[in-house]
C-alpha positions as CSV (number, residue, x, y, z in Angstrom):
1,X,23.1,-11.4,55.4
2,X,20.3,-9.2,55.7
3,X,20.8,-7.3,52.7
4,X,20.3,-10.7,50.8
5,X,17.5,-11.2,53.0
6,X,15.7,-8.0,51.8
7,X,17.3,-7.8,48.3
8,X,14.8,-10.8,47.2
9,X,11.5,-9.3,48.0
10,X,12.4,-5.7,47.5
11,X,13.4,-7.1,43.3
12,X,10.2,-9.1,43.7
13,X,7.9,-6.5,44.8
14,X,9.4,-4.1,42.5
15,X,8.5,-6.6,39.3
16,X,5.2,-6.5,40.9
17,X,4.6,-3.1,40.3
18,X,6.6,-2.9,37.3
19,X,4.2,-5.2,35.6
20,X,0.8,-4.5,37.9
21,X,0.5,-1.1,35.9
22,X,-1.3,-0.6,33.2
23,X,-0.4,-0.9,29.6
24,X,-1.8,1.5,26.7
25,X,-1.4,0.8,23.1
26,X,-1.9,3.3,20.6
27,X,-2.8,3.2,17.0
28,X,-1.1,5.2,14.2
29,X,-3.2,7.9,13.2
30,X,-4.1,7.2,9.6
31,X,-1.9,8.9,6.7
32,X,-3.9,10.4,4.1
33,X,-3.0,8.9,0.8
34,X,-3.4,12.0,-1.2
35,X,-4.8,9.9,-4.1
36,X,-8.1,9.7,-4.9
37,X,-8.9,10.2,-0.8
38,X,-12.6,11.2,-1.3
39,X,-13.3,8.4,-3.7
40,X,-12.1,4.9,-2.0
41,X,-8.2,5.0,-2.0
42,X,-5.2,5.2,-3.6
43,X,-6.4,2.0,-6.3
44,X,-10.0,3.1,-7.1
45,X,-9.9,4.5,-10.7
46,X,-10.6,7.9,-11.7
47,X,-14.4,8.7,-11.4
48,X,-14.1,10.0,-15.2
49,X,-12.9,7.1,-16.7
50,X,-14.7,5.0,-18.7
51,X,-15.1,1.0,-18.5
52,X,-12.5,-0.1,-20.6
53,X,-10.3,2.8,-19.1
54,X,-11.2,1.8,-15.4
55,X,-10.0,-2.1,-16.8
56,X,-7.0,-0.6,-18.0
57,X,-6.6,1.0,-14.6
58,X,-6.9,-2.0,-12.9
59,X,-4.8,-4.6,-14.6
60,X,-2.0,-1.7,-14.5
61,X,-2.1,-2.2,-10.5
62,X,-1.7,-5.3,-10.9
63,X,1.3,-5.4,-13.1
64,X,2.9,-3.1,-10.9
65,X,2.3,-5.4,-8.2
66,X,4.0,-8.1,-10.0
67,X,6.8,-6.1,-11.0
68,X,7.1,-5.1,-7.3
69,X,6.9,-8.3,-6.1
70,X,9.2,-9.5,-8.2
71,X,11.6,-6.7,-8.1
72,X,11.4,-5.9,-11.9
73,X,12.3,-2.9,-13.4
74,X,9.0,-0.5,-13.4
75,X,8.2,0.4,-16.8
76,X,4.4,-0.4,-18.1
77,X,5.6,-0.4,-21.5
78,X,6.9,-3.9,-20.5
79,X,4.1,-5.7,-20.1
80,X,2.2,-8.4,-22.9
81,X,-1.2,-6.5,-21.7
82,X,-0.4,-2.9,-22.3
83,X,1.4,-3.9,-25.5
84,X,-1.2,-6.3,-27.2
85,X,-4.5,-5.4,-24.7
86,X,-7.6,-7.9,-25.3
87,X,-10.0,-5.1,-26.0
88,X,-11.2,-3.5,-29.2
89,X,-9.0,-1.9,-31.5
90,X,-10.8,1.5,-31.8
91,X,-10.9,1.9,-27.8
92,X,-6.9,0.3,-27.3
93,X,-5.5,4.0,-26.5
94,X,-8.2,4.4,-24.0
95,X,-7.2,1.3,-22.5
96,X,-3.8,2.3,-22.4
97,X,-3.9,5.4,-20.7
98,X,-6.0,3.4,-17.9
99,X,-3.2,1.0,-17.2
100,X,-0.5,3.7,-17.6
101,X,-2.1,5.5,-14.9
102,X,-2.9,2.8,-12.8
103,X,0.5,1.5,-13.2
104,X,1.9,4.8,-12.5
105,X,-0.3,4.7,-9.1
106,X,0.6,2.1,-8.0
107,X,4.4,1.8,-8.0
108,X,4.0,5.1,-6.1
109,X,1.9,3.8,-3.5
110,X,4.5,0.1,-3.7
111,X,7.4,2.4,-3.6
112,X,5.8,4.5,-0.6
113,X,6.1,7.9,-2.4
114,X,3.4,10.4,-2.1
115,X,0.4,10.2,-4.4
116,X,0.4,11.5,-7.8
């Protein structure tokens, strides 16, 4: 009898404690992307590039994010824009390589592979 008697607040006073102290939470240190780190991240486009590249590179990402999402075969060749792009014929290469790259970028960074 009284080890039931003490049993009680001994577990009680124990919880106390248990939860009284205090809690820390850390944060993950941030991982370097090791794309395009001193310009704005892994999806900001080359600092070379011109407009219609730096569109190119932009609609790429986002094609790779469909595909991703959708959990398509990665290949930018695939894709309506890249194919047949809405720009001007003499600057449709240039546009190209922009999506390519940004494409290219992007399933990396989906994929969680390190940077190109």
């Amino acid at each position: 009898m009284t080890f039931k008697w003490l049993a009680l607040p001994a577990l009680v006073m124990a919880t106390c404690l248990v939860s009284s102290s205090p809690s820390r939470a850390y944060a993950a240190a941030p991982q370097a992307s090791g794309y395009d780190h001193d310009q704005g991240g892994w999806d900001a486009p080359p600092a070379e590039f011109r407009d219609v590249q730096r569109r190119g590179f932009h609609d790429g990402i986002e094609a790779a994010r469909r595909d991703f999402d959708h959990h398509r075969r990665a290949d930018a060749d695939d894709h309506e824009e890249y194919r047949h792009p809405h720009v001007d014929h003499a600057v449709r290469d240039d546009y190209r390589e922009g999506f390519r790259r940004g494409y290219d970028v992007a399933m990396h960074h989906l994929m969680g592979r390190p940077g190109l």
